[in-house]
N, C-alpha and C positions, 0 to 999 in steps of 0.2 A: 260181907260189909259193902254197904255203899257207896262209890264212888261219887265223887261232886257231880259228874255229870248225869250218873244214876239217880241222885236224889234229884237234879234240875229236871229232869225228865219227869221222875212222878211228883213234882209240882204242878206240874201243866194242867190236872187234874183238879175243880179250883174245889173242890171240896177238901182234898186233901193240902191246897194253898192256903183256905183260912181255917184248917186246923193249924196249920206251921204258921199262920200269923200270928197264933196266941201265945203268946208271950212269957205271960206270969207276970208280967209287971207293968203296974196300970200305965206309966210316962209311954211305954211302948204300944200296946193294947188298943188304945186311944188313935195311935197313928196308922195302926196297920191294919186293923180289921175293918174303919172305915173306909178304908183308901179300896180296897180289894171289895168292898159291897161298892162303892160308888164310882173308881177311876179305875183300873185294873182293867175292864172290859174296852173302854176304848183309847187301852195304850196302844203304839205297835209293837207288832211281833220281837222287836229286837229289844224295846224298852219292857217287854212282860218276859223276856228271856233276864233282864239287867237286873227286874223285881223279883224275880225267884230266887236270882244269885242273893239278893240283898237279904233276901228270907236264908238264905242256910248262913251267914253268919255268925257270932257269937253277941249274945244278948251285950255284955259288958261294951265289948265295940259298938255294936248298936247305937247304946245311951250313949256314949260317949262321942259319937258322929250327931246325933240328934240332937241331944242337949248344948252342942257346940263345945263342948270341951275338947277335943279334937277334929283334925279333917281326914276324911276317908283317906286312905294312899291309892285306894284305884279311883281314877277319874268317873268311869259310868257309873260307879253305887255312889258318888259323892254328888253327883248330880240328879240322880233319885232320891237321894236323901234329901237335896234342896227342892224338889221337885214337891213332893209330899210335904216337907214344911211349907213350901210356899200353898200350897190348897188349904191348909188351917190357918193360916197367917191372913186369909182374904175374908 
């Protein structure tokens, strides 16, 4: 079994990063497959460490940090999450 740091590790991999983007669900789909074709390569190292983590969470939290119906409880994926809303919001 995978450990979290297991799976952040073969994230790093960005093939294997924009298969774990896809989603299944279009609201999500839309935010993270473009974001990893066009922002992802020049985050830094610590902010593409923070987008991996955001990638092994659970879909339902996901929507519910994005859509605004909730706010993240960790500070660095709540700030990637505003980070990536703010580039479609411009």
């Amino acid at each position: 079994m995978f450990t979290l740091k297991q799976s952040e590790e073969a994230l790093k991999d960005k093939r294997r990063l924009k298969w774990a983007c896809r989603r299944g669900m279009l609201e999500l789909d839309v935010l993270f497959e473009p974001f990893v074709d066009e922002a992802y390569d020049h985050l830094s190292d610590d902010d593409k460490a923070v987008f991996r983590r955001l990638v092994t969470c659970d879909d339902p939290d996901l929507f519910a940090w994005f859509m605004g119906h909730k706010q993240c409880p960790d500070a660095e994926l709540q700030r990637m999450v505003d980070l990536m809303l703010a580039r479609v919001k411009v």
